[in-house]
N, C-alpha and C positions, 0 to 999 in steps of 0.2 A: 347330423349337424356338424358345420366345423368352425375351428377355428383357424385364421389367413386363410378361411379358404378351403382348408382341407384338415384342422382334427376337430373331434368330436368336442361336446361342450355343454351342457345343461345348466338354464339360468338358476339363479339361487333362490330360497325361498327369505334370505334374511342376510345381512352384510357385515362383515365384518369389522373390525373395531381398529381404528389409527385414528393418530393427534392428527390436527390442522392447525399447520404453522400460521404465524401471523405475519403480514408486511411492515414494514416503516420503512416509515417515510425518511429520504434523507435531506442533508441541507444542502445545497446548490451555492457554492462562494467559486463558483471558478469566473467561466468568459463569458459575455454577454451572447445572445444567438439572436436568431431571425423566427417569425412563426407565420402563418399563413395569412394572408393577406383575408379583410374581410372588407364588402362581400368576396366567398368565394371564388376565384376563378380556373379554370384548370386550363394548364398550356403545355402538359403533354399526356399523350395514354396512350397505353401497348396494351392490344391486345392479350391475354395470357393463353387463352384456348379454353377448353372443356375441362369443369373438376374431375378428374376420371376415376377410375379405380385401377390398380394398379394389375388388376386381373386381364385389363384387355377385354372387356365382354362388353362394352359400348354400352350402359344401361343407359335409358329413359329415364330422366328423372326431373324433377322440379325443387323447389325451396333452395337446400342447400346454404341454411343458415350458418355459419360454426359458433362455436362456442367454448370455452375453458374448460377442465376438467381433469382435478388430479395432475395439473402441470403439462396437462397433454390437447391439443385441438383438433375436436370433435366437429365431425358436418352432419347436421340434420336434415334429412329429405322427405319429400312428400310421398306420393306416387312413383313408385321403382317397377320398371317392365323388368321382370330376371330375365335373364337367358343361363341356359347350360353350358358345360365347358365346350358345346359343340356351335355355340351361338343361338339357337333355338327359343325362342320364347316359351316360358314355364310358367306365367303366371307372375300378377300386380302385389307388392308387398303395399302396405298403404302408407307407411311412415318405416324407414331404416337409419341408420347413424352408422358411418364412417370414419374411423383413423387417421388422420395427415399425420401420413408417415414421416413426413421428408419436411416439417413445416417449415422450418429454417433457408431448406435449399430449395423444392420446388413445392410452394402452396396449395397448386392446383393437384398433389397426386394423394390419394388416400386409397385406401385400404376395408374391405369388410372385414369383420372378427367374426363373422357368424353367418354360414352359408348351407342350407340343406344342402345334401349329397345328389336331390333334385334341379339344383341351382336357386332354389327360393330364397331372398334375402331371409334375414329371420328378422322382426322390426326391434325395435327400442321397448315400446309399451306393448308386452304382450296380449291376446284378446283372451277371454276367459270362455270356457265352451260350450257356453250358451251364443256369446259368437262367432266360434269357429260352424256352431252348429246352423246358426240363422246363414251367415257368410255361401256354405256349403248348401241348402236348401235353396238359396236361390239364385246359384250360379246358373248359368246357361245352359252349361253342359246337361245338366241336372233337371231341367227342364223350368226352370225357375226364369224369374223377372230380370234379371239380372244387378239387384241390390246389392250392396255391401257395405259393412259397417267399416266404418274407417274413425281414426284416432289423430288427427292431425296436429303438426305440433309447430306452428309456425315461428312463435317467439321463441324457440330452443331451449336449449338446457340453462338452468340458472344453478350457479355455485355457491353452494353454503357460505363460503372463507375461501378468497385465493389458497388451489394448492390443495385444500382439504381433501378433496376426489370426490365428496360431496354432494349432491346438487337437488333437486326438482325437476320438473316439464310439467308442464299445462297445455293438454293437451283436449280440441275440442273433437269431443265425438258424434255420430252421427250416420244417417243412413243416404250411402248416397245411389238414385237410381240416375237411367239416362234418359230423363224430361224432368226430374225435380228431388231436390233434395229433402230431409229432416234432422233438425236438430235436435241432440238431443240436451245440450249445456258442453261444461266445463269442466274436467276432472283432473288432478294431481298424480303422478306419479313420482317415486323417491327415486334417483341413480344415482348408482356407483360405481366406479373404478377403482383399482388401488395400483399402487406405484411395482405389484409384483408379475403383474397382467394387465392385458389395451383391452380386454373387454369392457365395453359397459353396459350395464343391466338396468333395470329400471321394475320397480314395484308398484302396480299399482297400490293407490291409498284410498281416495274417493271417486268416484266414479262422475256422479254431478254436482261436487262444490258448487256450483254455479249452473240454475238451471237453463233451460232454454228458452229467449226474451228479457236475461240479466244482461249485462257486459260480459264480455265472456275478456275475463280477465286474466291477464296471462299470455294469453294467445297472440298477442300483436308484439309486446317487448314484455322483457325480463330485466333486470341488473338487480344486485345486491349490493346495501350501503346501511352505512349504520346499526349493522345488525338485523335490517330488516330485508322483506322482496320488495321490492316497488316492481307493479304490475301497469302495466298498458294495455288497454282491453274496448274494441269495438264496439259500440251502441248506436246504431239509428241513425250510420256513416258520421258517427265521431269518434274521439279517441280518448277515455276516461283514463283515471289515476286510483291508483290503489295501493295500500302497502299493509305488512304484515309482520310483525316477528316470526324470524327464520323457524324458530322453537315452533311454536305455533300456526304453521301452513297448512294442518287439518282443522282448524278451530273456524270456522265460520264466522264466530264472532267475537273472533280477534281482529279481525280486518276492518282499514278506515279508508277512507275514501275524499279524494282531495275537492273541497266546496268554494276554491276560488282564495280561501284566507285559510284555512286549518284541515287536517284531517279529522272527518266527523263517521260515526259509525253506520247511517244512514246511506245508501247507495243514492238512493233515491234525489239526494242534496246534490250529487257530486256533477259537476263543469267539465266540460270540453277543454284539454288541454293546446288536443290538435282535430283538425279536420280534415274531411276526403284524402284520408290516409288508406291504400292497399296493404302494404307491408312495408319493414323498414327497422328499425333498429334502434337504440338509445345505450348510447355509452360515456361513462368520462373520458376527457380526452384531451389530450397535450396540442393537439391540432396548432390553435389560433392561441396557446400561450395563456396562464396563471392568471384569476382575476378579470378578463379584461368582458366578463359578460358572456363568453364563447365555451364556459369550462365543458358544456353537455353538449355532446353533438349527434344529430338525428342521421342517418341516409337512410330514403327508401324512394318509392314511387308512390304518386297518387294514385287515386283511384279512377281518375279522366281515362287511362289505359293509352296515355300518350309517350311511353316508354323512355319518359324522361328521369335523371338519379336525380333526385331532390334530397340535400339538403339542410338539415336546420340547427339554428344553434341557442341557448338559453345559460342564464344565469345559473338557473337552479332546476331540478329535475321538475319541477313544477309551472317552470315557464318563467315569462313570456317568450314563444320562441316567434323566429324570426327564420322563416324559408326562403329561398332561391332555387332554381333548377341550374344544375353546374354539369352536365354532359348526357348525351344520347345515347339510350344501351341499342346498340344494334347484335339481331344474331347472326352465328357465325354459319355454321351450314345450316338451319334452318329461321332465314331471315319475318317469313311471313307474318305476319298479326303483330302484334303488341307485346313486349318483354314484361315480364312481370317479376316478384318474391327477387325483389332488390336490396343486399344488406352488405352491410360494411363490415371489413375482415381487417379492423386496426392493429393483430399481432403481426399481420405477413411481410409490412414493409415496414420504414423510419417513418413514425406519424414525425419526430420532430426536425426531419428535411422535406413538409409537405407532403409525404407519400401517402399512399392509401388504396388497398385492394379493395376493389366494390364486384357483387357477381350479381348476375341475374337470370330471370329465366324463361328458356324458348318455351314456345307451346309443343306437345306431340307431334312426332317422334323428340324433338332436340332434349337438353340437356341444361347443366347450369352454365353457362359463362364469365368468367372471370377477367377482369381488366385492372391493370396499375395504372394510378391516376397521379398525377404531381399536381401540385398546385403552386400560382404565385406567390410570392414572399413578402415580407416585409423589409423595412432595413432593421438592422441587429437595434433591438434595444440595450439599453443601461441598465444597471441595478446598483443597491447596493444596500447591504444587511442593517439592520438595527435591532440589536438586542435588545430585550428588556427582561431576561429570564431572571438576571442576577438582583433585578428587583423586590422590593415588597410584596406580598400574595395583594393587598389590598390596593397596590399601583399599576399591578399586573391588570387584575381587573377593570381596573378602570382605564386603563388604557386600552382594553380589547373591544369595550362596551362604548367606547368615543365614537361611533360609529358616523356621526353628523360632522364632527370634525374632520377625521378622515374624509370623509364628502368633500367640506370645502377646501381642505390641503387640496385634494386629488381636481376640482375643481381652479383653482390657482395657480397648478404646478403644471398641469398635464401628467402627472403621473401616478400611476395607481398603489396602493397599499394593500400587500395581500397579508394578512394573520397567520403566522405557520408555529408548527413547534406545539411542544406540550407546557401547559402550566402544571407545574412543579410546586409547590410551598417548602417555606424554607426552611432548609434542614431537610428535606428530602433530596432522592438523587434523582435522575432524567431517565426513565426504562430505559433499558437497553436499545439500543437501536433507532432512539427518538430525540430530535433536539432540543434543547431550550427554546421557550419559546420567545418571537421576535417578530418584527415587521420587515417583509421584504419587498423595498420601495421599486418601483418599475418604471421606464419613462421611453420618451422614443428620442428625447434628449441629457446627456449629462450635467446640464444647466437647471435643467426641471428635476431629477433629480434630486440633485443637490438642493433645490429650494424646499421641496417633498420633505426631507431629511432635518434641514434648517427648522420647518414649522413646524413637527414633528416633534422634534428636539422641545419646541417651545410649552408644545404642549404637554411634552411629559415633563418638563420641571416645572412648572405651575403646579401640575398632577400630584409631585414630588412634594414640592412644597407646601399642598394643601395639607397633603397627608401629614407632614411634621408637626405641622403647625396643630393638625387636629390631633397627632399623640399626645406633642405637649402640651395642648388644654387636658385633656382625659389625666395626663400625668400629674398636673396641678392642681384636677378636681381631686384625685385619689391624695394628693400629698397632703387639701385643706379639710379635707375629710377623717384623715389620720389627725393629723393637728386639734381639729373640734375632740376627736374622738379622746386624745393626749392630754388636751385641758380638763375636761369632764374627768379624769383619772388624777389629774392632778389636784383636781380639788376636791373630789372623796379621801382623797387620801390625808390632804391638807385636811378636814374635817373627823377622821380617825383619829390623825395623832392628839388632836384638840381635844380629844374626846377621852382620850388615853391619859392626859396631865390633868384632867379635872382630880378632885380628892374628894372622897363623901364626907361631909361634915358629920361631927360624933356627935353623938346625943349625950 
């Protein structure tokens, strides 16, 4: 086995131990910008050519999802035809992963970390030899059906914490022959990199988290947010919701499942977020700009198998989304059939001058294909900041929780209010690297704006005002409270000294 290619390397049985740094968020007070026009349109695209490897051996391959990991971007693949250093076909890896080495400079070149001395990729989720043994019993060669158990892993890698090296794969297993397939569910596997080595390994954990005729959840999208996985997973050509504490990704039943208004523990309850979805992707995303409805953005294809990049955009990870088809994947040397396993690679270009790499993929023999896409613009909006950190904890709040207000401001102004910053109480300090929190008002004019700001204003000193007003009744309950409590004192005591000048009469 090697490593680039050519030194030796044995996966690990257990990972080693590094902190995961945290992000913050910063504050933005510079110049106002432009963000992508909605709906979207694309008015230019270059093609980029084939994700290669930088070996030169032309593999066959599909998916070609990427993904973060340990600060480094990883490509996931399907089906990989190897060849030897002489070009020769050696045999299908069913699932492998990739290095972009160059991600900065050229996105499409990656790199294997692990190559038999045979040419056989080595995959991601290793098989266990119960299926190297079934794999092998019914190869061709061998006189067999020609079955094999494959691990697919369409939604990619998911990261514990930006940076951490961290991550998961849900990857669906299964038997596939050539007239019909079997599934068998859904299973997890742990990976890791670390900042000292580009390998990444991956452990299995459960084999069928999810059996066969559940959502096979995981497999279609991944992200992490709030601590938790929020999963995307296929049923009965729809697209469910799931999430889970990262702690917790063996726990079966720790997972909840989104029913249209809550996360509920039943699968069973849970709603269609998307439909006749193929593959495709779910990221946050700077695209179309803070607040304005567009924070979560989709690309993939449908399942029509009309090779178009769809698209979609939502408030919240949970919907409502809102698709379009915005360009036609065509392939490059092998154009025939239908393009499929379509995802968007939002590190490779400036999402916030419209860019955006989207790949997709031929059918047999071709490869993945990679395209930079621009989109139309907007005109530059306005902004401008409104603190409220140096306030009351109790103004704080209620100013965050004005959520109807906000509506009508944003409704009157044209301009939206997005909540940023951390709440602080006071006497405390802001963690490192995090702002005070405040409203930062948005507009596509500095007239609306400005009125945004104005009403704003209004509402927090009403806010302000209620508030004084309510310390100083509580001040004046507690002051007539002391006073009852001061009088009753003063006349025990008044009754002591009385008690004190009496004289017993002598007998």
């Amino acid at each position: 086995m090697s490593r680039g290619n050519e030194m030796s390397s044995s996966p690990p049985t257990s990972f080693p131990s590094f902190s995961c740094p945290g992000s913050a968020p910063s504050l933005d007070k510079g110049q106002t910008r432009s963000y992508v026009k909605y709906p979207p349109q694309v008015v230019h695209s270059e093609t980029l050519g084939y994700v290669f490897d930088n070996n030169k051996r032309g593999y066959s391959r599909d998916i070609g999802r990427s993904s973060r990991l340990g600060g480094r971007i990883y490509f996931s693949f399907g089906d990989t035809f190897c060849k030897d250093s002489a070009g020769q076909f050696v045999g299908i890896a069913n699932q492998t992963i990739a290095l972009a080495i160059n991600a900065a400079r050229n996105p499409t070149e990656t790199e294997y970390q692990r190559i038999e001395e045979d040419g056989m990729v080595v995959p991601l989720v290793p098989f266990t030899e119960e299926e190297v043994e079934f794999n092998r019993a019914h190869h061709a060669d061998n006189g067999g059906d020609g079955g094999r158990i494959t691990l697919w892993m369409f939604g990619g890698v998911v990261e514990e914490q930006l940076g951490c090296g961290y991550g998961h794969v849900f990857y669906e297993k299964g038997e596939q022959y050539s007239d019909h397939s079997v599934a068998h569910g859904v299973g997890v596997a742990r990976v890791a990199t670390h900042p000292s080595y580009r390998q990444a390994y991956a452990i299995r954990l459960h084999d069928t988290l999810f059996a066969a005729g559940e959502p096979r959840w995981g497999s279609f999208s991944a992200m992490t947010r709030d601590g938790h996985y929020h999963l995307w997973g296929h049923h009965d050509g729809k697209i469910l919701l799931a999430k889970v504490p990262v702690a917790e990704v063996e726990n079966r039943a720790a997972y909840e499942f989104w029913n249209g208004e809550a996360y509920v523990a039943d699968w069973g309850w849970a709603v269609p977020v998307m439909a006749q979805m193929q593959h495709g992707a779910v990221w946050e995303s700077r695209l179309f700009g803070p607040g304005r409805g567009h924070d979560f953005v989709f690309v993939g294809v449908s399942s029509a198998g009309d090779s178009k990049v769809r698209m979609g955009t939502a408030p919240r990870l949970e919907g409502p989304w809102k698709f379009s088809d915005v360009f036609e994947a065509l392939g490059k040397d092998y154009p025939d059939g239908y393009m499929y396993c379509m995802y968007p690679h939002p590190w490779a270009f400036r999402e916030e001058e419209g860019e955006l790499m989207v790949s997709w993929s031929e059918h047999w023999p071709g490869g993945v294909v990679a395209a930079k896409l621009v989109f139309a613009m907007d005109d530059p909006w306005h902004f401008e900041i409104v603190p409220i950190g140096h306030l009351g904890r109790e103004v704080q709040e209620r100013l965050v929780g004005a959520e109807e207000e906000r509506g009508r401001i944003t409704a009157a102004s044209g301009s939206i209010i997005v909540v940023q910053g951390r709440l602080v109480y006071h006497g405390m300090a802001t963690p490192l690297g995090e702002a005070p929190l405040h409203f930062r008002v948005e507009g596509p004019t500095s007239e609306g704006v400005a009125e945004a700001v104005m009403l704003l204003g209004r509402v927090r000193g009403r806010i302000v005002a209620e508030e004084s007003e309510r310390k100083d009744e509580e001040t004046e309950a507690k002051a007539a409270v002391s006073r009852r409590k001061g009088g009753r004192w003063q006349r025990v005591a008044s009754l002591l000294r009385r008690s004190s000048d009496v004289v017993p009469a002598e007998e």
